[in-house]
Every structure is written in C-alpha cells, then in structure tokens.
C-alpha positions as CSV (number, residue, x, y, z in Angstrom):
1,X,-38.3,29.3,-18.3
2,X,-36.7,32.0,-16.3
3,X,-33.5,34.5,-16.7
4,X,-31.0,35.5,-14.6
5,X,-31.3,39.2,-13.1
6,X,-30.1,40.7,-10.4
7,X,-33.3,41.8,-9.2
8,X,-34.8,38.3,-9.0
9,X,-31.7,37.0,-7.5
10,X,-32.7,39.7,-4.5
11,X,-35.9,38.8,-4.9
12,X,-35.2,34.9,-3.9
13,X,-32.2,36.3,-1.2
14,X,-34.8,38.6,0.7
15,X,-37.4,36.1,1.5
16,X,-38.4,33.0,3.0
17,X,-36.5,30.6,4.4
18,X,-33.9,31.3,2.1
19,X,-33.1,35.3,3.6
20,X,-33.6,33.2,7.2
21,X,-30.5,31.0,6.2
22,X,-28.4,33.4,4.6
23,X,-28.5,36.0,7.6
24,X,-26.9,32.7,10.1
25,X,-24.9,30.8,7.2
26,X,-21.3,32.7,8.3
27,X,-22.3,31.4,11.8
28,X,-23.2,27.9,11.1
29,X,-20.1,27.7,8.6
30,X,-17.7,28.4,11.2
31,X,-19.4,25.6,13.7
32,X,-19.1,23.3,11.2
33,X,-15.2,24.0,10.2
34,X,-14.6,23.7,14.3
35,X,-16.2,20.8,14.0
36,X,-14.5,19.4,11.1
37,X,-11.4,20.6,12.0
38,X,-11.5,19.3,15.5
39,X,-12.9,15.6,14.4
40,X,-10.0,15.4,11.9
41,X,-7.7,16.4,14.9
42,X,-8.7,13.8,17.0
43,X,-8.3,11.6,14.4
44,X,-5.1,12.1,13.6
45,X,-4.0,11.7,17.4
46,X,-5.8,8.3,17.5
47,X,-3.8,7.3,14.2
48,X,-0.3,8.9,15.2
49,X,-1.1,6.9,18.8
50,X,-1.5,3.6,17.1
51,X,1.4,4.0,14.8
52,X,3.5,5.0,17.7
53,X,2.5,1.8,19.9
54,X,2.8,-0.4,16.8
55,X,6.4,0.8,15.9
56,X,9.0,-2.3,16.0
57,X,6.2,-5.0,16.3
58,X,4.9,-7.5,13.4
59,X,1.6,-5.7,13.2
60,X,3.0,-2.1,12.5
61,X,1.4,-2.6,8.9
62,X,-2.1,-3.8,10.0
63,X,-1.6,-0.4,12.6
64,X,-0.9,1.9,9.3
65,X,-3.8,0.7,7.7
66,X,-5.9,1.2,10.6
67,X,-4.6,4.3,10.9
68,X,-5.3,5.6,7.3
69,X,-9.0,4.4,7.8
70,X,-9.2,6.2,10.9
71,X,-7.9,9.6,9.3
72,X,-10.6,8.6,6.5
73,X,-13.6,8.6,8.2
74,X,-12.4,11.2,10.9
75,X,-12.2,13.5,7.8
76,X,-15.7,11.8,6.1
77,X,-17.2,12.5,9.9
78,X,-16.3,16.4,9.4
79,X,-17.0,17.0,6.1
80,X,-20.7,15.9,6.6
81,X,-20.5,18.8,9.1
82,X,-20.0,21.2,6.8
83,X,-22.3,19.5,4.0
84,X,-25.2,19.8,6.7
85,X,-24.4,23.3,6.6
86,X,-24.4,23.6,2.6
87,X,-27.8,21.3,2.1
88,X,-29.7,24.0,4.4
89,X,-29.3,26.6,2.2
90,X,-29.2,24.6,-1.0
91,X,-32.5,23.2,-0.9
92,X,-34.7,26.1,-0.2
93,X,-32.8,28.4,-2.6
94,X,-33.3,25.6,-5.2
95,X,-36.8,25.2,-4.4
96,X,-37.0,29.1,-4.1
97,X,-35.8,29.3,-7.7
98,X,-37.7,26.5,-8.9
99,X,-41.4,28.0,-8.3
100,X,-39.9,31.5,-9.5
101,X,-39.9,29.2,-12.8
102,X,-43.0,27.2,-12.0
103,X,-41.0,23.7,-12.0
104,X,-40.8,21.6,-8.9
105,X,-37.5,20.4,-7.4
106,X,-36.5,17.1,-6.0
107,X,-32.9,17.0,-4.2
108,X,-33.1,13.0,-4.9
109,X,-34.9,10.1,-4.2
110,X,-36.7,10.2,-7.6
111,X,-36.6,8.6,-10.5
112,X,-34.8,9.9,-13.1
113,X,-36.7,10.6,-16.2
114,X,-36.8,8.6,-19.6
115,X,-33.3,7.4,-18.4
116,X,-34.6,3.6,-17.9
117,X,-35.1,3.3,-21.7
118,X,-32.2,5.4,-22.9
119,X,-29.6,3.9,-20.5
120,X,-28.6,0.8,-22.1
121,X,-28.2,2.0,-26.0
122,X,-26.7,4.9,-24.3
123,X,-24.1,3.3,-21.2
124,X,-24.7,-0.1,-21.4
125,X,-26.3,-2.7,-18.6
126,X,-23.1,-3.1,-16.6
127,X,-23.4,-0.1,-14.3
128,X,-22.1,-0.9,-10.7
129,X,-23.1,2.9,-9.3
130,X,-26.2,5.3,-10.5
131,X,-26.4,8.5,-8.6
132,X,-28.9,11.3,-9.9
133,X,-29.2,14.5,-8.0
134,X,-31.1,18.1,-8.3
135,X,-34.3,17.2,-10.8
136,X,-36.0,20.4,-11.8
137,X,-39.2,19.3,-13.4
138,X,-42.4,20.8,-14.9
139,X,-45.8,19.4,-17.2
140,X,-47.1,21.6,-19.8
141,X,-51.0,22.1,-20.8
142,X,-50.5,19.1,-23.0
143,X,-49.4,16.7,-20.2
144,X,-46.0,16.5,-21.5
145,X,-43.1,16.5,-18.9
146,X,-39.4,18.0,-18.9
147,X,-36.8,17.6,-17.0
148,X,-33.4,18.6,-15.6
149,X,-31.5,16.6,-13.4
150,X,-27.5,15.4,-12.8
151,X,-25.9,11.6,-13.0
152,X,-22.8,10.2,-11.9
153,X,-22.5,6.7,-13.4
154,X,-20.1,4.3,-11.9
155,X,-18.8,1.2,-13.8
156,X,-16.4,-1.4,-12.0
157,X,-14.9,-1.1,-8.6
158,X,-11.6,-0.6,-6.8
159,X,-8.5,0.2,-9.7
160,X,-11.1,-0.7,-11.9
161,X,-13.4,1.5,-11.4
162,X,-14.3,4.5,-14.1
163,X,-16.8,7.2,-14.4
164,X,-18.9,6.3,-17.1
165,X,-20.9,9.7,-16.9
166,X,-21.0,12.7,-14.8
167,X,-23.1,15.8,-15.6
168,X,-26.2,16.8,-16.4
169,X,-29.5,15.3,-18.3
170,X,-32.4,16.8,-19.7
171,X,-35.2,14.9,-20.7
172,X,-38.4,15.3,-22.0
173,X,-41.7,13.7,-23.7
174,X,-41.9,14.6,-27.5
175,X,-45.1,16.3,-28.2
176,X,-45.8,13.7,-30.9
177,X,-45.1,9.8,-31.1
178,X,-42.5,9.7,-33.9
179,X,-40.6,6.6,-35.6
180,X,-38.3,5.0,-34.1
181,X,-34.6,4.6,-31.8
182,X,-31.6,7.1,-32.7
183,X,-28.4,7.0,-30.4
184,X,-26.0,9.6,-30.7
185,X,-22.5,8.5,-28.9
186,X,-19.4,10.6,-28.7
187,X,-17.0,9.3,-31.8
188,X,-15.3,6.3,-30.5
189,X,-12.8,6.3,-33.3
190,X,-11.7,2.2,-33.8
191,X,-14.5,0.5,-32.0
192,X,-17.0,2.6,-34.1
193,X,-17.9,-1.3,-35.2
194,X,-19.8,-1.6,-32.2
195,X,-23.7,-1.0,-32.6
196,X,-25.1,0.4,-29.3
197,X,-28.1,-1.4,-30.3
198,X,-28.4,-4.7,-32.6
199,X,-30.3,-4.2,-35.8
200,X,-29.0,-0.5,-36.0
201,X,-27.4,1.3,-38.3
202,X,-25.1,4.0,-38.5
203,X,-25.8,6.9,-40.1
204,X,-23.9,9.4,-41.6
205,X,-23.8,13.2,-41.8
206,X,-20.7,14.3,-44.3
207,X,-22.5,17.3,-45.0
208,X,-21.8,18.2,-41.8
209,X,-18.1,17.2,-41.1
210,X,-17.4,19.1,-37.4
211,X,-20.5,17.1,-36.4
212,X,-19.2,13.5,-38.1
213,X,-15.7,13.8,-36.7
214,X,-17.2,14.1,-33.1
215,X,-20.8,11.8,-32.5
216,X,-21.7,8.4,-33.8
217,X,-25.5,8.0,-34.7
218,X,-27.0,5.0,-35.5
219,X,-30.5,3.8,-35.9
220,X,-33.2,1.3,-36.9
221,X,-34.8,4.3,-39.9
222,X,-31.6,5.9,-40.7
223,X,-33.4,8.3,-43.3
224,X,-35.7,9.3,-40.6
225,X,-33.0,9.7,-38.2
226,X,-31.3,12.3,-41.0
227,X,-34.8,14.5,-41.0
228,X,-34.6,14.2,-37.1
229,X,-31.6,15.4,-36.7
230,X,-31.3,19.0,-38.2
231,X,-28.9,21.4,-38.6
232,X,-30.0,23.2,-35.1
233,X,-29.8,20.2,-33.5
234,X,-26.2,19.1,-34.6
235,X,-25.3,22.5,-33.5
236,X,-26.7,22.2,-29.8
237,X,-25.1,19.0,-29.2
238,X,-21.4,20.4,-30.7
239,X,-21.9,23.4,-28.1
240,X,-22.6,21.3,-25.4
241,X,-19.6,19.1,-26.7
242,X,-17.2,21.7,-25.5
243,X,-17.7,20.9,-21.8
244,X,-17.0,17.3,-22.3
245,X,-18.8,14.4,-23.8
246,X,-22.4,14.1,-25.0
247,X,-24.9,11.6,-25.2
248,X,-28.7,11.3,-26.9
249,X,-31.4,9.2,-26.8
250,X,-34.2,10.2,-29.1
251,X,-37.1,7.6,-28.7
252,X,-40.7,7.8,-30.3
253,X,-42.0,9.2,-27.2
254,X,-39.5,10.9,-25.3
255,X,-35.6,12.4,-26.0
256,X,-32.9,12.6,-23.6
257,X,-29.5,14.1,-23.8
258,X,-26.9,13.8,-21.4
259,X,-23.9,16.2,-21.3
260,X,-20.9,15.8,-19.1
261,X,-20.3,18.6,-16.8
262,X,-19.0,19.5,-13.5
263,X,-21.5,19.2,-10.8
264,X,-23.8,22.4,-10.5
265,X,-26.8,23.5,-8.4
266,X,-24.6,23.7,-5.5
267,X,-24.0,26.4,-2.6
268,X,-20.4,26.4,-3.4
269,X,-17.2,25.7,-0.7
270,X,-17.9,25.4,2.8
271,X,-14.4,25.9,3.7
272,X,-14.3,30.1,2.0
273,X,-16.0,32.5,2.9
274,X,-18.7,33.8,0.5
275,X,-21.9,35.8,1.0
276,X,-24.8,34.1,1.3
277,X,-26.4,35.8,-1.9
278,X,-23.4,35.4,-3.6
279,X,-23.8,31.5,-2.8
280,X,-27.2,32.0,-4.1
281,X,-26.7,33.8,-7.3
282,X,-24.3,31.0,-8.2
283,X,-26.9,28.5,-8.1
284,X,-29.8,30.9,-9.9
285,X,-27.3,31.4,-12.8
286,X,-27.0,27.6,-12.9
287,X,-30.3,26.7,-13.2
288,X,-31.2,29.9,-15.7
289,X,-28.6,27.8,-18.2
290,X,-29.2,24.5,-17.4
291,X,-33.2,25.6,-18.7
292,X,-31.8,27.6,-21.6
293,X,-29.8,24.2,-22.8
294,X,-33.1,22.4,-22.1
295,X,-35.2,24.6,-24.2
296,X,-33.0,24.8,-27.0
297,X,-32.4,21.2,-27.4
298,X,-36.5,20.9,-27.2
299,X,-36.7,23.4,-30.3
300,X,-34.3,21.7,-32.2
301,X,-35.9,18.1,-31.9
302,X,-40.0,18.0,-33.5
C-alpha cells in the first residue's frame, strides 16, 4: 500500500509519459472545447433549421423530436472530444501510480473480482446494465488476490430505470477457507422479511445498536457469522456508510464489500482549467484512500 505525499506526487508528475502529457494537456484541452463547442454549434443550427421548416405543418412534432436527438448526439459527439483528452492522461497516471504501489491497473475490459458469486445475494439476478471501471489489483506471496475496482449497476429501462449501485468494490481472497455465506444489506426497514438468500437467517447485533439500525446480515451459521463480524469490522462498514450505502459479501473463500460513492480515479473537468499535477494529485489521493479502505476492511475480516 502506498501514501499520499507530495513528493511522490512529483515524483509520478516529472516522469514518463505522464510529465509528456501534462506539459501539452492545456493545449489539447482547448482543441477539444473548440471542438465540442463547435459540433454542438452546428448542431444546434441543424435543429433550429428543421424546426424552422417544419413550423405550421403536421410533422412539426416528429421535426422537435428530431431536433432534440440531433442536439443530443451533437453534444455526445463533443463531449467524447474532450473525454479523449481526459483518458490520455488518466491512464498513464493511473498506471504510474499503480506500479508506485506494485498493483497493476486495468481501465476495463476485465472481470470484476468475486462479484459473480456475491452479485446475486447482494443485487439480485435482474440487472439490465453492469459497468465496472478502474481495477487496481495485486497477488501476495501466498497467491491470494485484492482488488479495487468501481460499478455502476443498472436495473430497468426508460422511467423505469434506477441505479441499483454506483461506487466502489474491494474484493479479495480470504487467506483461509472459512464456513459459510454472510450478506450484509443496508437496513431495508419493512421488507426486512425478505432473505437475500433462501435458507438464511438473519442475525442480529443488539449489542451494537448504531450498526443494527443501519445493515441487515443474514446467514446460513448465524453464530459463525457473529465471530466474523467483529467489532472493527461493524465499525469499517458504518464509516464507509457515511458516503452512501454499503454492501458485503463474505464467502468461504473470498469477501467483497461494495460502498456507494461518487465516481473517482478520474482526471477531473475538461471544461476548467486545472494544472496538470493538480489533475494528477487528485487521482493519487484517490487511490491512496481507496487502498487504505481496502486494507482496513482486510484486517477486520480473518
């Protein structure tokens, strides 16, 4: 695991292909706002064109639509710009910051960690939309693998569409093979009748009320589940509670916990002007607390 200090955030800035995209980024950032802006300006003209012609006739209301969808991808066709401009420095710094830490990085394209056995106790097996992003991963001397990554889950379409999940994950494979399924869930207050899993059972921790008023746990060994889940454990998932909902998986091979967050690892706004190292630090002090979280959780689970 690494810290943030200033002198390894120079250290990543001053090197590499990460000091070569930092010295053009201001450059590149203003071709692709000209860009943007000028693709969204001819899109605007088509649409104000086809309204205009439309005006009077029976088809003015298939014209509007057209011309919202035109405005959409106009704007969709500028932003990528700009995201082309904000993935050139993202990726190297990431990858910069990963090997300072001796993890590899991933952008995407992988597959996400313990989340194929943890996903249906956890979201269920109705997900319409699974996006992960950013995995930060590394193998101890005992062949044992962690991980950091984000998810977006999607459930539903159109109005009924709704975020199931959107944060970040860490994941890892327990040291020792140890009994069996615990689900923690956020509380869910009347439908607390629901088992996540059939055959479980919920368990209770009135010794601990903060932690009982917020999470659900349930299991198939509910006194094993009670030893599992210690004290430093309850508080590491009521601290990552703060930021929004938490979920955990704690298997007898691997764990994975699942906080809701807003989406980090990135360069930051392609539309302000900030210093490329600035950009940088941003992301370094992401990743330093995203492997803190990980680590504590790790300790506080045997």
């Amino acid at each position: 695991m690494i810290a943030y200090s200033d002198a390894l955030c120079r250290d990543i800035c001053g090197a590499g292909p990460v000091a070569l995209q930092i010295s053009s980024l201001e450059d590149r950032r203003w071709s692709g706002m000209v860009r943007f802006w000028a693709t969204l300006g001819v899109g605007v003209s088509v649409a104000a064109i086809l309204v205009y012609a439309l005006v009077g006739s029976r088809a003015i209301g298939t014209g509007v639509v057209l011309a919202i969808v035109i405005l959409i991808f106009a704007g969709l066709f500028g932003y990528v710009q700009l995201s082309k401009v904000a993935d050139a420095l993202k990726v190297p710094a990431l990858q910069a910051i990963a090997g300072k830490a001796g993890l590899t990085y991933r952008e995407n394209g992988f597959v996400p960690p313990v989340f194929a056995d943890a996903r249906a106790p956890l979201f269920g097996n109705w997900l319409s939309s699974q996006v992960f992003t950013d995995l930060f991963s590394a193998t101890d001397e005992a062949g044992k693998t962690s991980s950091l990554y984000e998810a977006v889950l999607v459930r539903g379409s159109g109005r009924s569409r709704h975020t199931v999940f959107s944060g970040q994950v860490y994941a890892w494979q327990r040291r020792v093979r140890s009994g069996g399924e615990i689900v923690i869930v956020p509380d869910r207050g009347i439908f607390n009748f629901f088992k996540p899993v059939g055959g479980m059972e919920r368990v209770r921790f009135e010794a601990d009320p903060e932690f009982e008023s917020r999470f659900e746990v349930y299991a198939f060994e509910p006194q094993q589940a009670v030893m599992t889940i210690g004290a430093d454990l309850r508080r590491a998932l009521l601290d990552l509670r703060q930021a929004g909902r938490v979920f955990g998986y704690v298997g007898p091979e691997a764990v994975l916990i699942a906080g809701w967050g807003r989406n980090r690892f990135e360069p930051g706004s392609m539309f302000r002007t900030i210093p490329g190292d600035q950009r940088v630090r941003a992301m370094l002090e992401d990743v330093c607390a995203g492997l803190a979280t990980l680590e504590r959780l790790k300790a506080a689970i045997a």
